[in-house]
N, C-alpha and C positions, 0 to 999 in steps of 0.2 A: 900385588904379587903377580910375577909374568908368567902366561899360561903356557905350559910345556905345547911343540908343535902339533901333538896331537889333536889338542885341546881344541886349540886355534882348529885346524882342520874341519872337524865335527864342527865347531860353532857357527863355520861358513860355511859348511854342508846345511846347516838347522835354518839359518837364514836364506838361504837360495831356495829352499822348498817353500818358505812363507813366501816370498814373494812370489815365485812360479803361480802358487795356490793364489794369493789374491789378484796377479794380473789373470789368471782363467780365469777367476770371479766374474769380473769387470768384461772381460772377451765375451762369456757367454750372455751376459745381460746384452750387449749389443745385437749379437750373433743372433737373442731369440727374437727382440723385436724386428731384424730383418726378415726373419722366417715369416713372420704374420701378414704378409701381403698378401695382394691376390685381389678379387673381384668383389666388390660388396653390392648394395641394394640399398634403394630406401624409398618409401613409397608412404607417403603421408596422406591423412584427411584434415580436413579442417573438426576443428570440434569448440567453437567458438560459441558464442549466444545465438540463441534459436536460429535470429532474422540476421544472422552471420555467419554462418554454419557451411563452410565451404570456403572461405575466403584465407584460411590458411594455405593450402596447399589443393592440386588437383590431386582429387580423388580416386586414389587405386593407379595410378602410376609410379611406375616404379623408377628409383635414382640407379642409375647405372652408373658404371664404376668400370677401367680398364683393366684389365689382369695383368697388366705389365710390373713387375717386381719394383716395389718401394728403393726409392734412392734414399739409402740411411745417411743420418750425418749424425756423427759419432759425438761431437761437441753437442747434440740438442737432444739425441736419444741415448739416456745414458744407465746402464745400470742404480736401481733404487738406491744403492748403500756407496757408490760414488761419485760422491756430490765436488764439482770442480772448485778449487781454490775461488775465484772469481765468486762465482755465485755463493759458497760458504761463509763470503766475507759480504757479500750487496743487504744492505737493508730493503726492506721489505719495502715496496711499492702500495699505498691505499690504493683502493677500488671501492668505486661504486657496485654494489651487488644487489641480486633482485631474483625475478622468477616471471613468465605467462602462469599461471594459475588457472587448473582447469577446473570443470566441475562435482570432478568425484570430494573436493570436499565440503562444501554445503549444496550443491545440487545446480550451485549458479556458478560461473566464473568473474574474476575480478578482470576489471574494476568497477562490475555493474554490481557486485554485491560483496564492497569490503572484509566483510566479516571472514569470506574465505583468505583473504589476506593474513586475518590476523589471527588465523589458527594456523596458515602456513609460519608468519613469523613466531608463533607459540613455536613449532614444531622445530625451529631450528635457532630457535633463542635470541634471536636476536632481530631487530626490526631491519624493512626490506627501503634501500634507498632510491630502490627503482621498483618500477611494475611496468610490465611488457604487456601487450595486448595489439588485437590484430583489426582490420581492416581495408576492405575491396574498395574499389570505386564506386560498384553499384551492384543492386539485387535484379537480376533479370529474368526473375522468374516471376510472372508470365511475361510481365513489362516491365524495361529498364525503370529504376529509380536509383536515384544517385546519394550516399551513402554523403550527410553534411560534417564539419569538424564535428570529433566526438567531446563537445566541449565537458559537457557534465561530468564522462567519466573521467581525461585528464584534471578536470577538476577537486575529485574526489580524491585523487591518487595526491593532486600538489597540500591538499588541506591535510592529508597523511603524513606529509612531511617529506614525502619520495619524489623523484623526477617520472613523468611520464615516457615509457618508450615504446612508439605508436609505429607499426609497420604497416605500411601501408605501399597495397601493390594496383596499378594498372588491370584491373582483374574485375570480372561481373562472377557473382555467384547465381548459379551453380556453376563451379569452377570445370574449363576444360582445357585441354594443352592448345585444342582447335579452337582459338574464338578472333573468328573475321573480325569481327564488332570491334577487337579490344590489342589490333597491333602496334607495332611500335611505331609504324608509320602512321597512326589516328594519333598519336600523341604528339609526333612530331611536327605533321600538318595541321594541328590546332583545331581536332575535330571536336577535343574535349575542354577548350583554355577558359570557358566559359566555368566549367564545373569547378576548375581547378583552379581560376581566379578566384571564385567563391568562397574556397574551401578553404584558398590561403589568406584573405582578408578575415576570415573567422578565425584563422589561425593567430593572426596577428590581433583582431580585436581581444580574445582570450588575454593575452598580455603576457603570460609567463615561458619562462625554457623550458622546452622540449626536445625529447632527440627524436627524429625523424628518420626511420629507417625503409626507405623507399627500394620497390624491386629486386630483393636479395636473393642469394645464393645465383647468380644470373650467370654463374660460369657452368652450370649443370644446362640440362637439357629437358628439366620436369616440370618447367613453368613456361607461360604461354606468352610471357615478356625476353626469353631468352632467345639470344641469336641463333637461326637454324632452324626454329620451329616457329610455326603459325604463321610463316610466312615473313617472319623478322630476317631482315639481310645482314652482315658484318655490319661495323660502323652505328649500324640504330639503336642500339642500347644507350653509347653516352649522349648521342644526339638527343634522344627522348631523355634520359637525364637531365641536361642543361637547359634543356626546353621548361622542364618541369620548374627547375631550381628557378629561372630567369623570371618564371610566373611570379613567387613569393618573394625575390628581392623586387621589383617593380614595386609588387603591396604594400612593401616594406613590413612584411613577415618575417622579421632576421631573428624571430626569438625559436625559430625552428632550428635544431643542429643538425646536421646530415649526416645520415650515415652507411657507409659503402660496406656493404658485407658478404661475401661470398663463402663458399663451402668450400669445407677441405681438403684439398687432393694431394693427400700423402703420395697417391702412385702417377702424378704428373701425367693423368689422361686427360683433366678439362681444358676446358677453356682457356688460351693463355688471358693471366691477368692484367698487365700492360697493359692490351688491346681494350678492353673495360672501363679503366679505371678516368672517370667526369674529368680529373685534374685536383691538385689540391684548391684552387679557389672556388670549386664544387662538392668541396668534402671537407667537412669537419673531422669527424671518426672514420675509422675502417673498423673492417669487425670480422667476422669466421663463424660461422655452422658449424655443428662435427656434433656426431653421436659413437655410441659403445654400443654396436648391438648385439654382440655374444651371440648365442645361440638359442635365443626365443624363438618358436616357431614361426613366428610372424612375419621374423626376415631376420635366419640365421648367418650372417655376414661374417661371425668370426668376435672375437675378445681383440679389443686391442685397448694400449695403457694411452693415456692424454697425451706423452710424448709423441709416440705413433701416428696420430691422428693427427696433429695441433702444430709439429714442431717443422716441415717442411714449409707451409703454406704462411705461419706465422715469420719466417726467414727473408719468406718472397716478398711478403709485404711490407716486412719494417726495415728490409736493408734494399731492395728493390722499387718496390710500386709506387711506397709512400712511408718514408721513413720519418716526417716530421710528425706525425699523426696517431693520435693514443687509437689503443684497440682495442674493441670491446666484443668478448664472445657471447654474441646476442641469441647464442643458442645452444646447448648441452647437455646432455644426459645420456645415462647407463642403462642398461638390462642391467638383472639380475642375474641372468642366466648365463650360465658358460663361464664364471669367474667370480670372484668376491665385490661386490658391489663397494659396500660399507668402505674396503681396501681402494677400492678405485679413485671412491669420492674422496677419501681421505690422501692420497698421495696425492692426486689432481689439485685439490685446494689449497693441499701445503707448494707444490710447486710455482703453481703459478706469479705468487709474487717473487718469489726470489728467482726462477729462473726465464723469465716472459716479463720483463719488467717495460714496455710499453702494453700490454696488456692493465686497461683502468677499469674497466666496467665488465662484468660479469653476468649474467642470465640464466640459473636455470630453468628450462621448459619440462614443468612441473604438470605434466598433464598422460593420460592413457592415451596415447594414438595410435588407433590402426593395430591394435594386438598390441602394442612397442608398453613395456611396464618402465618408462621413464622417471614418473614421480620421485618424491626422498622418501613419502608416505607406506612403498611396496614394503617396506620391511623395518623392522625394528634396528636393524645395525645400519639400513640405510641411512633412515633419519636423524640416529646419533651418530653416523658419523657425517654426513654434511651439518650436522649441528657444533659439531668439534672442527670443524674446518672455517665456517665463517665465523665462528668463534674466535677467530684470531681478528688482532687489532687491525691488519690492513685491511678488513672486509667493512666499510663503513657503514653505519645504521645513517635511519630517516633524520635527515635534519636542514633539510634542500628547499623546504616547501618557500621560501625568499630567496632564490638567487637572482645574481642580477642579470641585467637585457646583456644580448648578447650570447655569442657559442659558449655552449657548456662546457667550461675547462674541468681535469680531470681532478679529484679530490686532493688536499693537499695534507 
């Protein structure tokens, strides 16, 4: 029956208001992730095993961060509840996923004492396909001594059934931003080729894949291998890269994967990337840093949501720097404080495969640093909800421990 003009009238008044309402929806979802820019911090310790203790990060230095207002891009930061045609339809991406595992839960960290492994996989139901863990070049406390492959514990993690992912930096512990001993020029003039031939012919006698995560986050200014500090000039970050790399293919150490990972600069103040990046026949993976520090006292930076953080620097890199190249976030984690944790973990984990779909390998760094309550252990909605998130089929469990020679492709 045909609606008298009135009808008609009122009915395209009723619809013009629904839409209005869900396009402000959708505006203000952009609109607030713009707002959340501004200046952050981050200032790590190491909290690694005893006689490593430091080889994470220098100590009490803080990550700076530019105040310059975040350049949004609306296509990557997008309101929760409008999800783009594109991605609505993309099938999910597998990934490799994993954790560092610190000591708050048996007293030891893995991979020197599995068993906390496998109350973290208890905790989040499902077994871990990777295990992260760290490593200096050397303890120079009182006297250098130089840090050999960590055969045993990559051993323990490939008998697990998981891949090993061993970051290892140009670094003497006790860590400092100042170490004459340990710049980019002693790496590059072969003051160490000796140490480091060593280390890659153990690499190589070992025999199995590994990913190799050498000198990260190198676009910041809080490690002692970045360019600007300790005396490192432009240019000598890839040069001591390829130096390094040139070591282990000579050995014939190809069962190392490489991998290039920098930290996230939503507000486009670091380092440019370009300039950094070894080249793709010196990199296997790329990979990204980023944390949620909310407003823990420890270093109140602000809430911000995984798009925020993740979605400028992931852009740079996979349509820019190195788009052939799967990427792995070899490092992530939330406060609790200043916003729903449990909500974060769970939007983060459901995003990622369907909208970061070069995104293969995942990390989180499951440990208390430096005040920072990063764990999934801090709380009960944290743990089930990162337990409901790699819960899903593209999160792959342990089943790696026979891969073959050669770079580690991403799971299929």
């Amino acid at each position: 029956m045909a609606q008298r003009p009135g009808s008609r009238l009122l009915t395209r008044v009723l619809w013009a208001a629904v839409a209005i309402f869900v396009l402000t929806a959708c505006t203000v979802g952009v609109a607030s992730a713009a707002g959340k820019g501004g200046p952050h911090h981050r200032a790590k310790l190491s909290h690694h095993r005893a006689q490593l203790s430091g080889a994470r990060a220098v100590g009490g230095l803080k990550r700076c961060f530019s105040a310059r207002a975040k350049r949004i891009n609306p296509a990557a930061v997008r309101h929760r509840g409008c999800k783009s045609p594109a991605e609505a339809s993309r099938t999910p991406q597998p990934l490799y996923w994993g954790a560092a595992i610190g000591d708050h839960v048996t007293g030891e960290q893995a991979p020197w004492d599995m068993s906390a492994l496998g109350k973290f996989e208890a905790e989040a139901g499902k077994s871990a396909s990777l295990v992260h863990f760290f490593q200096p070049f050397a303890d120079c406390e009182p006297e250098c001594s130089f840090y050999p492959f960590p055969t045993e514990p990559v051993e323990s993690i490939r008998a697990h059934g998981s891949i090993p992912v061993l970051s290892w930096s140009s670094q003497s512990i006790p860590s400092s931003l100042e170490a004459p001993d340990f710049q980019l020029g002693d790496v590059i003039e072969g003051r160490y080729d000796e140490f480091i031939r060593e280390f890659a012919e153990e690499a190589r006698d070992w025999g199995h894949p590994f990913f190799l995560r050498f000198n990260w986050e190198m676009n910041g200014n809080w490690f002692s291998w970045a360019e600007g500090v300790n005396g490192n000039s432009a240019g000598q970050y890839v040069a001591a890269w390829r130096h390094v790399h040139d070591i282990f293919t000579a050995v014939g150490a190809t069962n190392a994967s490489w991998v290039w990972c920098p930290f996230v600069d939503p507000g486009g103040s670091l380092t440019d990337l370009s300039s950094l990046y070894p080249g793709d026949d010196y990199v296997d993976w790329t990979g990204l840093d980023g944390y949620n520090w909310g407003t823990n006292p420890a270093a109140p930076r602000g809430w911000r949501s995984f798009d925020q953080l993740f979605a400028d620097s992931y852009e740079e890199i996979t349509q820019n720097v190195a788009p052939s190249k799967p990427l792995m976030i070899s490092e992530i984690g939330s406060s609790e404080q200043g916003g729903d944790k449990g909500a974060w973990i769970r939007d983060a984990l459901a995003r990622i495969p369907l909208a970061y779909p070069q995104v293969r390998a995942l990390l989180w760094f499951d440990k208390f640093d430096d005040g920072m309550d990063w764990p999934i252990e801090s709380s009960a909605t944290a743990g089930s909800a990162f337990a409901e998130g790699i819960g899903q089929p593209a999160y792959v469990g342990a089943s790696y421990g026979e891969l073959p020679a050669g770079p580690i492709q991403p799971p299929s």
